[in-house]
Every structure is written in structure tokens, then in C-alpha cells.
C-alpha positions in Angstrom: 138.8 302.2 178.2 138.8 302.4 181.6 141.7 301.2 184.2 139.9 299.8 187.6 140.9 301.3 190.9 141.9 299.0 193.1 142.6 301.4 196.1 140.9 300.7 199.3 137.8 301.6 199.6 137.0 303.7 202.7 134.4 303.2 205.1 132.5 305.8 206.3 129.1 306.2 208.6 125.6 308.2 206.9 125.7 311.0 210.1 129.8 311.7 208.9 128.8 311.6 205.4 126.0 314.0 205.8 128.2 316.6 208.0 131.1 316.3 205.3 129.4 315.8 202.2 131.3 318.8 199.9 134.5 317.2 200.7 133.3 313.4 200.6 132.3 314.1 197.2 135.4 316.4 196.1 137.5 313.5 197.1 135.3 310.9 194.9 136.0 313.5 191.8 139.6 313.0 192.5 139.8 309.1 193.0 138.2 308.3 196.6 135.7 305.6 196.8 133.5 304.9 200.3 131.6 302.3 201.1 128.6 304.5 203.0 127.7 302.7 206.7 124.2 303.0 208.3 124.4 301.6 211.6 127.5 299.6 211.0 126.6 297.8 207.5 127.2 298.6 204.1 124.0 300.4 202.3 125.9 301.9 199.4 128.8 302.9 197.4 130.2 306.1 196.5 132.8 306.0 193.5 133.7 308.4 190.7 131.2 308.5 187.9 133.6 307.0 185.1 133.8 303.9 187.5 130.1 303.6 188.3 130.2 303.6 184.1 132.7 301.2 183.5 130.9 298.6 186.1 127.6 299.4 184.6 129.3 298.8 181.2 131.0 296.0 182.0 127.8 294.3 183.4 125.7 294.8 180.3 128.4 293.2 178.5 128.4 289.9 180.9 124.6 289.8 180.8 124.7 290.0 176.6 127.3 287.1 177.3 125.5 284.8 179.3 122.1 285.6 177.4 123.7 284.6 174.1 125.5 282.0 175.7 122.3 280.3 177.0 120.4 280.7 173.3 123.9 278.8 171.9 123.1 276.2 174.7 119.2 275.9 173.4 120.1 275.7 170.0 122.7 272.5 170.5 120.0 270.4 172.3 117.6 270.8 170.0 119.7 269.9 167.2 121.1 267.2 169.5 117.2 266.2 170.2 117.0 266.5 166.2 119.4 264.4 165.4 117.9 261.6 167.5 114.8 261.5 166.4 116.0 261.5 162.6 118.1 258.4 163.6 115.3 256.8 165.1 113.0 257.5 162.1 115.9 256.3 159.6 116.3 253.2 161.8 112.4 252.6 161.8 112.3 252.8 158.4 115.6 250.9 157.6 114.1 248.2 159.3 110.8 247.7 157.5 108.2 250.2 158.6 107.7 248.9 162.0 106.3 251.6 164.5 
């Protein structure tokens, strides 16, 4: 299991990251996280692998969520849409055969 960060995440420009990459990324293996800057707006994220994991991770799981969430959905209205049509067939038929 892993425990979420929730330090700040660090801003830092593509030209800085480029002249300081061996330490940007020594940092990340010991905790760092940067939000990477190309001309003033945030293009990407840097943060240590078991993080980039755990999101991924943890994103699978809320798609497999909502996906079997929707199918539950789809089933209960077409039982719902079942139901009614056997009530009105049992009503029809209840009251003499009329169509």
C-alpha cells in the first residue's frame, strides 16, 4: 500500500530542468515532486515512480468502479422496463384479452 505525499509540489521551468536534470531527478528518488513549466504553464509532472504507480493503480480501480457501476445501472432498468411490460401483459390479460 502506498501512503500519498501531500508535500508541495515544486514548480520548476523546462530550460532549469534540462541544466539540472541529475539532481532534479535524485531529488524525485528521494521524495521531490515538480510540476515541469514550459513558458509559464504546467506541461507535466515529475514524481517518484511508486507514486506515478499508486495513481495509475488507483485509477484503474475507479474506472473498474464506474464501468461496473454503469452495467449495475443497465441491468436495473431493464428489469424495471421488464417488470412493466409483464404488468401490462398480466393487466391485458386480466381484463379479457383486449389489445
Amino acid at each position: 500500500m502506498y501512503i500519498y505525499n501531500l508535500s508541495p509540489i515544486e514548480n520548476i521551468n523546462t530550460d532549469w530542468l534540462r541544466r539540472h536534470l541529475r539532481l532534479v531527478l535524485e531529488e524525485v528518488n528521494h521524495g521531490a515532486r515538480y510540476a515541469i513549466l514550459r513558458r509559464g504553464r504546467p506541461v507535466a509532472g515529475l514524481v517518484p515512480i511508486t507514486e506515478a504507480r499508486a495513481l495509475f493503480e488507483a485509477t484503474r480501480a475507479d474506472r473498474k468502479y464506474r464501468d461496473m457501476h454503469a452495467e449495475l445501472k443497465r441491468r436495473d432498468e431493464d428489469r424495471l422496463r421488464q417488470a412493466v411490460a409483464d404488468m401490462g401483459q398480466a393487466e391485458r390479460t386480466s381484463y379479457g384479452g383486449a389489445t
